[in-house]
Structures are given as structure tokens and as C-alpha cells.
C-alpha positions as CSV (number, residue, x, y, z in Angstrom):
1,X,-6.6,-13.6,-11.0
2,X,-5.2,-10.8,-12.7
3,X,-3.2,-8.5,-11.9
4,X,-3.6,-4.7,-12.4
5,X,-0.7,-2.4,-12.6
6,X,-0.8,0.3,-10.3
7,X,2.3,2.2,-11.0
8,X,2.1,5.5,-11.9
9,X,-0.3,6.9,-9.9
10,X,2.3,9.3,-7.7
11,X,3.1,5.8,-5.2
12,X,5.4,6.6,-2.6
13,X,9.1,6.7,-3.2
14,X,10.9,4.4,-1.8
15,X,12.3,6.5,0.5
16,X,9.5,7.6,1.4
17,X,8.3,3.9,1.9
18,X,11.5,3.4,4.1
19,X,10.7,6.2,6.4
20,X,7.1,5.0,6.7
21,X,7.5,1.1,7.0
22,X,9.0,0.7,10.7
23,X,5.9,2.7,11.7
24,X,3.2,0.0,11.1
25,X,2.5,-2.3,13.4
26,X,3.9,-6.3,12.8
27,X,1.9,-8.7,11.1
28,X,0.4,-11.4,13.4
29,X,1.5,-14.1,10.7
30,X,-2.2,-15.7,11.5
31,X,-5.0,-15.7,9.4
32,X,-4.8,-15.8,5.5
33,X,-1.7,-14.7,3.4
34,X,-2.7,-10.8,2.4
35,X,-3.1,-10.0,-1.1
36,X,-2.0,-7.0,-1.4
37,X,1.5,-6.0,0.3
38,X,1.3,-3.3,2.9
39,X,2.8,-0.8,0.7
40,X,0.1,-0.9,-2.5
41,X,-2.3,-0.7,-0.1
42,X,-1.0,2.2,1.3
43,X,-0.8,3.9,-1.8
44,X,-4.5,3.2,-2.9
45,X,-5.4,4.8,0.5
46,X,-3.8,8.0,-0.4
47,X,-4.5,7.4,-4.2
48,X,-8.4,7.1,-3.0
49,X,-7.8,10.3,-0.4
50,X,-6.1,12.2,-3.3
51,X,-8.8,12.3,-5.9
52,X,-11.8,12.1,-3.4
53,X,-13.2,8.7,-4.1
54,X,-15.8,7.5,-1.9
């Protein structure tokens, strides 16, 4: 699979991402390996939430 570069798009600093990581809750470490880290998909949240996407 490809991967698509998703830099660029106002992402969170990384201190931002420092501030913000300790807040989610811990991984079970069951189930299937994610694909996306925790931090990308945090950005297309707000990316998504930022330009009004469905």
C-alpha cells in the first residue's frame, strides 16, 4: 500500500503533540497493529473539522 504524505496540512507541532499525548487513553495492545499512529489520526480529525468535510 501506498503511502500518502500528509504533511503540510497545519499538523500539530510537536509541542503541541507533547502536551496532547499523555491525555489519550493507553493502547490495549490487543487486536490488530493500527495503521495509522495516534498522532496522524489526530491531525486528519482536525484537518477534516477545519475545512468542514463530511
Amino acid at each position: 500500500m501506498a503511502r500518502v504524505s500528509i504533511g503540510g496540512r497545519n499538523d500539530l507541532t510537536d509541542k503541541q503533540w507533547r502536551v496532547l499525548e499523555p491525555l489519550l487513553p493507553a493502547r490495549s495492545g490487543r487486536g490488530k497493529p493500527p495503521t495509522w499512529s495516534r498522532r496522524q489520526l489526530l491531525d486528519g480529525i482536525r484537518w477534516r473539522t477545519r475545512i468542514g468535510a463530511p
